[in-house]
C-alpha positions in Angstrom: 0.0 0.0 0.0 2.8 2.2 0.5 4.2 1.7 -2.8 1.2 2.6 -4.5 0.9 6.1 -2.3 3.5 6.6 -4.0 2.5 6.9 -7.7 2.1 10.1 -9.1 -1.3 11.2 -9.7 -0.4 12.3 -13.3 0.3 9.3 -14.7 -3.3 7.8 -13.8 -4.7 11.1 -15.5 -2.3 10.7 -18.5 -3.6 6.9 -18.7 -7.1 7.8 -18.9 -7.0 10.7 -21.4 -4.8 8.7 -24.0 -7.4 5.9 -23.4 -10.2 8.4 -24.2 -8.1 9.7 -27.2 -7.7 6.3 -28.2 -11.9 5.6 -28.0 -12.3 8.5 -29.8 -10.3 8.1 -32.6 -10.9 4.1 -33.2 -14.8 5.5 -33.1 -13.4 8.3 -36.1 -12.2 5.5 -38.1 -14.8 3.3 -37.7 -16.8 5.7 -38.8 -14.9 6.6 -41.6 -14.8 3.0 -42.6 -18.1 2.5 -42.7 -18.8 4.9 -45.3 -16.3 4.0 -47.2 -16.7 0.4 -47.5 -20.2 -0.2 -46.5 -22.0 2.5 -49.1 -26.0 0.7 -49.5 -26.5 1.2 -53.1 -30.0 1.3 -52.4 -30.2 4.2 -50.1 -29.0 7.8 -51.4 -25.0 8.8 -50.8 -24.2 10.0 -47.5 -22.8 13.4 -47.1 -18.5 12.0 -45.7 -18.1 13.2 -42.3 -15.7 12.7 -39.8 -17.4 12.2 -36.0 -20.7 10.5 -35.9 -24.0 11.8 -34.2 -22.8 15.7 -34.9 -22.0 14.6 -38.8 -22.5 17.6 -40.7 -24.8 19.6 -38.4 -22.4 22.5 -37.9 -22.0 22.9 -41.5 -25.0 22.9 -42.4 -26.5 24.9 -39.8 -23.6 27.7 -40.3 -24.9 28.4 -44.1 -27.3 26.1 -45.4 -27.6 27.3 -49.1 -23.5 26.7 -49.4 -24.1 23.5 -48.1 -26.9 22.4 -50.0 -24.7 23.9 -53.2 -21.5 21.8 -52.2 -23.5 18.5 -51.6 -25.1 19.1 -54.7 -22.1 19.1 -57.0 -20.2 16.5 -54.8 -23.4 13.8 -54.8 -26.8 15.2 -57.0 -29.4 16.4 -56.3 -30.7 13.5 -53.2 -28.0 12.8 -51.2 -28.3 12.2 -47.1 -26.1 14.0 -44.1 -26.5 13.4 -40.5 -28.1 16.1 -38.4 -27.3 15.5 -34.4 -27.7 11.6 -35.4 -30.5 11.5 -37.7 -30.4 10.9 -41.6 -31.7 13.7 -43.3 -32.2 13.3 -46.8 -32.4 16.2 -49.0 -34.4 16.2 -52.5 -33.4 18.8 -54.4 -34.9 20.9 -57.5 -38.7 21.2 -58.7 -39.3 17.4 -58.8 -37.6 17.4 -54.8 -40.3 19.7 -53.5 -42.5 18.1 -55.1 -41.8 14.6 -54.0 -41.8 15.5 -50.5 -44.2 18.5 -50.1 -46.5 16.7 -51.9 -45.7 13.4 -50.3 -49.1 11.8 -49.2 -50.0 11.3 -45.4 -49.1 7.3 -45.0 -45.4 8.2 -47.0 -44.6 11.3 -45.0 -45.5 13.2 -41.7 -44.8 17.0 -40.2 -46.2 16.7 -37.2 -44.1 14.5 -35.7 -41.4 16.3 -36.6 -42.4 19.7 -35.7 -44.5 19.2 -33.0 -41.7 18.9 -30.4 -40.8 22.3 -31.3 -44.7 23.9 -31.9 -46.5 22.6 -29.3 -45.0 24.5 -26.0 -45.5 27.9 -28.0 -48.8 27.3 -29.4 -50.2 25.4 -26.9 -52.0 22.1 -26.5 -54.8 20.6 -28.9 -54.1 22.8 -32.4 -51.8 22.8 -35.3 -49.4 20.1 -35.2 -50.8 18.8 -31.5 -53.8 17.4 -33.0 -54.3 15.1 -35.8 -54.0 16.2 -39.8 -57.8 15.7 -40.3 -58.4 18.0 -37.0 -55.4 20.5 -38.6 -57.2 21.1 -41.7 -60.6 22.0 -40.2 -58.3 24.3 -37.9 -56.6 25.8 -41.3 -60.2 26.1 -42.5 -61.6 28.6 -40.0 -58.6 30.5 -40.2 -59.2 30.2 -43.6 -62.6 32.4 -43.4 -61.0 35.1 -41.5 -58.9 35.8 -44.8 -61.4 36.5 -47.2 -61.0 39.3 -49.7 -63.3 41.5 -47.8 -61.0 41.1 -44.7 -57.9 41.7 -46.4 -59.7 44.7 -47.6 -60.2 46.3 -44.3 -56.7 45.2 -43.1 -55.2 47.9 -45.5 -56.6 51.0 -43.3 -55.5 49.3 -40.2 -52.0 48.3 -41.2 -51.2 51.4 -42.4 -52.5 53.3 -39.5 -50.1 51.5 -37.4 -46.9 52.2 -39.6 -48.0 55.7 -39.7 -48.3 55.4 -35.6 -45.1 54.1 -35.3 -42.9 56.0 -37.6 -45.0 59.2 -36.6 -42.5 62.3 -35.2 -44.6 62.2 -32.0 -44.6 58.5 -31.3 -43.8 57.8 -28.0 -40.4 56.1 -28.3 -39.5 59.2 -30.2 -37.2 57.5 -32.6 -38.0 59.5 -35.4 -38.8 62.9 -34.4 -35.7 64.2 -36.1 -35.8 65.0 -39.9 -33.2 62.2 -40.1 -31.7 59.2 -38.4 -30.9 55.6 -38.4 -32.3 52.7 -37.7 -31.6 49.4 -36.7 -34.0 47.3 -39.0 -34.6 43.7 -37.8 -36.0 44.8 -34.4 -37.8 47.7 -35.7 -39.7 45.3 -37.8 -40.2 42.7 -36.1 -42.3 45.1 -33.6 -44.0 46.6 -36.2 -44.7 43.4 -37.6 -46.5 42.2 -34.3 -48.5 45.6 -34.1 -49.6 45.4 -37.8 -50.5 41.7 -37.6 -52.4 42.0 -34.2 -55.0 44.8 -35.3 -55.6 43.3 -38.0 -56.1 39.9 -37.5 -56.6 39.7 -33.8 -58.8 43.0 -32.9 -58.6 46.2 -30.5 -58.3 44.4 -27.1 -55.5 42.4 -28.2 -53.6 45.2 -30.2 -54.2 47.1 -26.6 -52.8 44.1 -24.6 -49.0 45.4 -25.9 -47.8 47.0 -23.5 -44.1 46.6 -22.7 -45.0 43.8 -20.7 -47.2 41.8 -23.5 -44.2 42.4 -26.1 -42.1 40.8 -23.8 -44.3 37.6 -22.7 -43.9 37.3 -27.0 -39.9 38.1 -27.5 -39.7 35.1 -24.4 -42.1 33.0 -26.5 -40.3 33.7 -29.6 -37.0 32.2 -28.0 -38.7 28.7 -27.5 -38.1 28.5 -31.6 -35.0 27.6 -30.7 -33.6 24.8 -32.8 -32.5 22.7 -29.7 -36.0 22.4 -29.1 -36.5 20.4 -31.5 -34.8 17.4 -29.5 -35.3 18.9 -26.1 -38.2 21.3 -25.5 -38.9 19.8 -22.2 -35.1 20.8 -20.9 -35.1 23.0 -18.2 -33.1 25.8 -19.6 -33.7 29.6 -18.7 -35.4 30.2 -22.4 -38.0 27.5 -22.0 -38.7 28.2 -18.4 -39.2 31.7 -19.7 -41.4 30.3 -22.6 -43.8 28.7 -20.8 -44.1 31.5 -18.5 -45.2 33.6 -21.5 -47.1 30.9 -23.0 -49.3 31.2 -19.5 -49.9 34.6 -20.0 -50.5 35.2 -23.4 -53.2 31.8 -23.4 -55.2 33.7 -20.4 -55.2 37.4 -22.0 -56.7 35.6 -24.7 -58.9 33.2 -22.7 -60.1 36.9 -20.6 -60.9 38.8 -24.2 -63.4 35.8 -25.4 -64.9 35.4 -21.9 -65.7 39.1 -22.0 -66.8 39.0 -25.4 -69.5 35.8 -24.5 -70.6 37.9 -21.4 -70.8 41.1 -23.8 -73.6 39.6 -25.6 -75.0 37.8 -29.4 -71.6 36.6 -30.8 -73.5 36.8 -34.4 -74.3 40.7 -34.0 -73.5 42.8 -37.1 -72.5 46.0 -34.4 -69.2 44.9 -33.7 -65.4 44.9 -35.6 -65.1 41.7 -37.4 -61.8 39.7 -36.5 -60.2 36.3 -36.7 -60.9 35.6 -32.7 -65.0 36.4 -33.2 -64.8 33.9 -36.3 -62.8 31.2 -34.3 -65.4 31.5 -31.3 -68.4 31.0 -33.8 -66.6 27.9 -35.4 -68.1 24.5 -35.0 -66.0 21.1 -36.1 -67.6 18.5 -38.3 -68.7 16.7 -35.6 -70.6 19.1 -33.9 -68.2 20.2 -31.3 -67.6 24.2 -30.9 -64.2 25.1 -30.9 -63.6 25.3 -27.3 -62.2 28.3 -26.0 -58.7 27.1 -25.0 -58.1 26.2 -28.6 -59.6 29.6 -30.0 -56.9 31.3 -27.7 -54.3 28.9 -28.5 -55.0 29.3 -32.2 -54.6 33.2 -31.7 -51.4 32.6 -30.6 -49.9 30.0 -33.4 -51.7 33.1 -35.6 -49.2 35.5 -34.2 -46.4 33.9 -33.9 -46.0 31.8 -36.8 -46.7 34.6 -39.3 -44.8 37.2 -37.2 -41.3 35.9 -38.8 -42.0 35.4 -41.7 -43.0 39.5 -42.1 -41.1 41.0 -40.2 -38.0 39.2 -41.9 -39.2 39.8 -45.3 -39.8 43.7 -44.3 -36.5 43.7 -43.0 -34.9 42.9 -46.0 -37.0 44.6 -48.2 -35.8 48.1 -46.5 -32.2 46.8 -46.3 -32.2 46.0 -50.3 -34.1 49.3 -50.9 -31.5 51.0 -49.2 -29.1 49.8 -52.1 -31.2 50.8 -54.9 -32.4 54.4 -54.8 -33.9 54.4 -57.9 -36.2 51.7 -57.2 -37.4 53.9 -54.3 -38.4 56.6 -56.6 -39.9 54.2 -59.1 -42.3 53.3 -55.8 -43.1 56.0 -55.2 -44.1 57.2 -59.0 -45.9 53.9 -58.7 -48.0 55.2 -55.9 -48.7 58.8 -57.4 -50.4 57.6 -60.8 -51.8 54.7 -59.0 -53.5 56.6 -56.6 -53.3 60.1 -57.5 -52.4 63.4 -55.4 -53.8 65.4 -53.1 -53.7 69.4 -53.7 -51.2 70.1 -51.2 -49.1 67.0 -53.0 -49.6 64.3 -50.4 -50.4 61.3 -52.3 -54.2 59.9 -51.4 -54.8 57.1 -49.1 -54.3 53.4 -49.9 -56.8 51.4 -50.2 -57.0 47.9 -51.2 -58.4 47.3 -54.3 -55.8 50.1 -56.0 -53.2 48.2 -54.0 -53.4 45.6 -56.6 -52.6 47.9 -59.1 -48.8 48.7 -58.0 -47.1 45.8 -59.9 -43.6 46.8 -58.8 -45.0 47.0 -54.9 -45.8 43.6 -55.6 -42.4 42.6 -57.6 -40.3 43.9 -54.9 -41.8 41.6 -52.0 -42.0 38.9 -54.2 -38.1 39.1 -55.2 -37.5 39.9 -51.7 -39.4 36.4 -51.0 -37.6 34.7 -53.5 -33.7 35.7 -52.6 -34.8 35.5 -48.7 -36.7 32.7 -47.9 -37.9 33.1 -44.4 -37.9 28.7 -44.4 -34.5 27.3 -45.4 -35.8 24.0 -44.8 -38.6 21.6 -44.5 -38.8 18.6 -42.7 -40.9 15.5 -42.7 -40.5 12.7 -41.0 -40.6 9.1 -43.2 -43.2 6.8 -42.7 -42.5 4.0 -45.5 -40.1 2.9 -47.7 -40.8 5.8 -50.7 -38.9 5.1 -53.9 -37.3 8.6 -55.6 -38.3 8.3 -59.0 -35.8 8.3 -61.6 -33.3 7.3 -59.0 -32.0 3.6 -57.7 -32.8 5.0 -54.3 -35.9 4.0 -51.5 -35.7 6.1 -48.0 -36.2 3.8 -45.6 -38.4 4.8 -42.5 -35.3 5.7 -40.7 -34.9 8.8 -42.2 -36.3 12.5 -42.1 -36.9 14.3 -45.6 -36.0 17.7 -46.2 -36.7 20.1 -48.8 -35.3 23.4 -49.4 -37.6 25.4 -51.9 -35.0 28.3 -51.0 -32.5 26.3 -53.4 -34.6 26.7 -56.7 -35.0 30.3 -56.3 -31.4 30.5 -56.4 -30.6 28.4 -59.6 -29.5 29.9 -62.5 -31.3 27.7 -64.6 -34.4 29.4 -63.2 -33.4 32.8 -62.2 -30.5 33.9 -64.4 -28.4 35.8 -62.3 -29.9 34.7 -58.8 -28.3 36.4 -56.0 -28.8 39.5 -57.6 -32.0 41.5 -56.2 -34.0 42.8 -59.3 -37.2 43.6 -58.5 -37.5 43.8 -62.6 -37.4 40.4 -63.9 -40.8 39.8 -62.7 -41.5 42.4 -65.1 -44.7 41.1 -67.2 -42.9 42.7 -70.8 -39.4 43.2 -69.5 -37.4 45.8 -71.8 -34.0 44.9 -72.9 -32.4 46.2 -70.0 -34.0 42.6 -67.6 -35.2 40.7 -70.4 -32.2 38.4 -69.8 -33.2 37.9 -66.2 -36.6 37.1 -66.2 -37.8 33.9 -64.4 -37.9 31.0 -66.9 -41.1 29.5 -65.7 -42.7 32.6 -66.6 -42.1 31.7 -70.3 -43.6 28.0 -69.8 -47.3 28.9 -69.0 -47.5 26.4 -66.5 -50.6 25.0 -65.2 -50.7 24.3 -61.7 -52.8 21.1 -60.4 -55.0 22.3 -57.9 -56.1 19.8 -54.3 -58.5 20.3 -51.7 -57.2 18.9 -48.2 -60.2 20.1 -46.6 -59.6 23.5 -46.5 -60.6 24.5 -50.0 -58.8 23.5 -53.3 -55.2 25.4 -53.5 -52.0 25.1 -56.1 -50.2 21.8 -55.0 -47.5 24.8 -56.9 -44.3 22.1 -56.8 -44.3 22.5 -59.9 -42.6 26.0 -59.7 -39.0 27.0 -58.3 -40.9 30.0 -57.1 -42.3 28.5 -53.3 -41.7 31.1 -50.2 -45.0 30.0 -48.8 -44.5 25.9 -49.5 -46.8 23.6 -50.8 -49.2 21.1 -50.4 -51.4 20.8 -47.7 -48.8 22.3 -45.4 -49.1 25.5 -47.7 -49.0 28.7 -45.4 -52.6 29.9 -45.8 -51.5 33.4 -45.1 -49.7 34.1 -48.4 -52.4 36.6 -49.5 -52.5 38.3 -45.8 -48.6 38.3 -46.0 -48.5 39.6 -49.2 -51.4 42.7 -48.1 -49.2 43.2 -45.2 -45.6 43.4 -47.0 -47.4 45.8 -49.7 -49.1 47.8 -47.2 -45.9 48.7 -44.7 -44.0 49.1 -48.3 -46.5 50.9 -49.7 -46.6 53.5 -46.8 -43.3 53.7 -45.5 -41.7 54.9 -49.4 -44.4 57.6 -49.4 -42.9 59.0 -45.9 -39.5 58.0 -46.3 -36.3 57.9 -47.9 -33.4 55.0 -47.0 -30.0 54.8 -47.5 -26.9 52.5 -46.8 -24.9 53.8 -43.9 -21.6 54.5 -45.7 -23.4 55.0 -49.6 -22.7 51.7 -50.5 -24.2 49.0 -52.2 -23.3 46.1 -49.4 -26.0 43.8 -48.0 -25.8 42.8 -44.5 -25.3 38.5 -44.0 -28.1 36.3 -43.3 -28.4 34.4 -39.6 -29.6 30.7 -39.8 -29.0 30.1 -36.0 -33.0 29.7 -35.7 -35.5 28.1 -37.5 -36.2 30.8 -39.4 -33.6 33.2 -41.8 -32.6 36.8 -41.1 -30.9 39.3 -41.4 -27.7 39.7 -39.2 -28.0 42.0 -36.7 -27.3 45.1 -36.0 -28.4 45.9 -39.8 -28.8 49.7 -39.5 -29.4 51.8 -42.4 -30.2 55.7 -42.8 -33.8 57.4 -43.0 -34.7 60.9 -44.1 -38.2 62.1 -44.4 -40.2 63.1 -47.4 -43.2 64.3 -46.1 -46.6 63.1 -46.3 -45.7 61.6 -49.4 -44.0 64.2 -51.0 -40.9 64.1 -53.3 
């Protein structure tokens, strides 16, 4: 016993790190070996990577689009990687999307993917907590509160609340000057949730956010968090905080519809119509009411899911506007024969039936959409063998399926030229000037097959590289509100304002994939001036 006193206690330190070292490494070249040598013909290539379980998760969560692009050249277009120790494989191009966002319900499955990561935000019993049959009635009352006669009143609201908030005597007093800056992303992203809450939602909820409200849905907003995904039960600081806000935010809403059923006939015609008076007065097939915990709980997925989306998109659209003044002042031209001036030169009020008459409005969020995705990827989980048509490949049960619309919109073969922004290729006669970068599927007349999933019949649209807003029966049913909302805050903010690039140049800020959703890198600041009530 003596003796052994005596041993250093190095040496038993230095034993067990070179035996870990040791582990590790045989584990490395095992790993190694078994992509080398044991390659199942059968199944799609595997993306090479050196240390199991993380595979190429890193990589691919750094920059997706240069990974999809690498893996592309190296193996096709469906090839597999390992993302924290699942395989994930990818389908690429029009036929890609198409093959797994129109993937029928016994091949392929979202909710158990997504649910994981949904269900502690939204709450219990809607959207990817409840079965597809029950999703699609849910997606169906929504569905009503986005007719064309909503979306019509939407356009007085929305703008009222950019006006509100980029107004010299707001509050917050971030633009009382003449000029400034601004740092875009959060800037949005709060207008985004005022605009989207009047709108949709009604006066007591847009008077719910105070500083305290917008905060209970920045806390909920963090439980998005892609480790979420595998843990969202983990007791880390931005979950507790989650389901704190998740608390709050269910009973403000649960308080608004029991004061509404106490205030009176839920059918009267003397009231503001909104999405949460339509989701009270819903009734399922079966002859059950939508109970009230799911009305508020809808309200929520309502706000949030959309909210990044927008307020991405608007970021970028100011950040690329910022590079291109002359767009700005083609807007803005846009606006004044569109909607004609006042006699003091303001230009007169939008409304939404001229608001379809600004085709470059329109082009600039839909090339904004295409170069920015909000959605880099799509997953679904596998639920039987599926064979890849015109490949030797079947993806077993094993794997997850993603699909990266994203990718499309940024091949040449579609869009010549496709990282650079041109609102003008969408142009419906483009001159000479962007007749070489017009979308080729605008020259193919395409005609898209049209489903009903029990929701009413929509494009199945995999057909087209264009997709921001998916496809299938997963398609976001908010792509006309999104596209009312973009148009509107566009629409009102080039009438009042002028932005520039901080140092005059032409340089885009990068794009964060940490989250689920793309973004712009912040801070992104850029410079305002004001015009004027509309005036040049």
């Amino acid at each position: 016993m003596g003796l052994l006193s005596n041993v250093p206690v190095t040496t038993s330190w230095t034993g067990i790190s070179f035996a870990i070292l040791t582990l590790f490494a045989a584990i490395i070249l095992l790993n190694v070996a078994r992509q080398l040598l044991l390659r199942n013909p059968n199944e799609p290539p595997i993306v090479f990577h050196w240390v199991p379980f993380i595979g190429s998760t890193i990589t691919y969560g750094i920059d997706p689009y240069v990974f999809f692009f690498d893996c592309r050249k190296k193996y096709g277009d469906v090839f597999t990687f390992i993302l924290l120790g699942k395989k994930t494989t990818v389908c690429l191009g029009t036929k890609g999307n198409d093959f797994i966002l129109n993937g029928k319900l016994r091949d392929v499955n979202a909710e158990e993917i997504y649910s994981p990561l949904t269900t502690p935000v939204f709450g219990k019993d809607v959207v990817y907590d409840c079965p597809n049959a029950k999703l699609m009635e849910q997606k169906k009352f929504v569905k009503f509160g986005l007719t064309s006669s909503a979306l019509r009143s939407y356009v007085q609201l929305i703008s009222h609340e950019v006006r509100q908030y980029f107004s010299a005597d707001a509050p917050h007093k971030k633009f009382a000057s003449s000029t400034g800056t601004l740092d875009v992303p959060p800037a949005m992203g709060e207008l985004t949730t005022y605009t989207a809450s009047r709108s949709l939602q009604g006066k007591e909820v847009r008077e719910k956010f105070d500083s305290s409200f917008a905060d209970a849905v920045h806390d909920l907003d963090k439980g998005f968090s892609p480790i979420n995904f595998m843990l969202p039960w983990a007791p880390l600081p931005h979950n507790r905080k989650r389901d704190i806000a998740q608390k709050k935010m269910t009973d403000t809403y649960l308080s608004i519809i029991e004061q509404r059923r106490q205030g009176g006939d839920l059918k009267s015609e003397d009231r503001e119509e909104d999405m949460m008076w339509n989701l009270m007065n819903c009734t399922y097939k079966d002859g059950t009411p939508v109970p009230d915990h799911e009305v508020a709980h809808m309200m929520i997925a309502l706000l949030m899911a959309g909210q990044h989306s927008s307020s991405s998109t608007s970021s970028w659209i100011l950040l690329r506007l910022a590079t291109r003044p002359e767009v700005q002042d083609e807007l803005l031209q846009e606006q004044r024969e569109v909607f004609g001036v006042n006699e003091d030169g303001s230009i007169k009020d939008l409304t939404y039936d001229e608001l379809n008459r600004l085709p470059l409005h329109n082009q600039v969020v839909k090339e904004t959409l295409r170069l920015h995705t909000p959605i880099h990827s799509i997953l679904r989980a596998v639920k039987q063998p599926m064979q890849v048509e015109g490949t030797p490949y079947t993806i077993p049960p094993s794997h997850s399926l993603l699909a990266t619309p994203g990718v499309t919109a940024r091949t040449s073969a579609h869009f010549p030229e496709p990282m650079l922004w041109e609102p003008h290729r969408w142009d419906d006669s483009p001159d000479a000037k962007f007749a070489a970068l017009a979308p080729s599927h605008l020259k193919e007349n395409l005609v898209e097959e049209k489903e009903d999933y029990g929701y009413g019949e929509i494009s199945k649209g995999a057909a087209s590289p264009y997709l921001p807003f998916g496809a299938g029966r997963h398609r976001c049913i908010g792509e006309q509100f999104a596209y009312v909302q973009l148009q509107t805050v566009l629409a009102t903010l080039i009438r009042d304002f002028k932005f520039m690039t901080t140092d005059g140049s032409d340089k885009i800020v990068g794009t964060d994939y940490s989250s689920l959703f793309s973004q712009p890198l912040r801070p992104a600041v850029v410079k305002w001036e004001r015009r004027g009530s509309g005036k040049a």
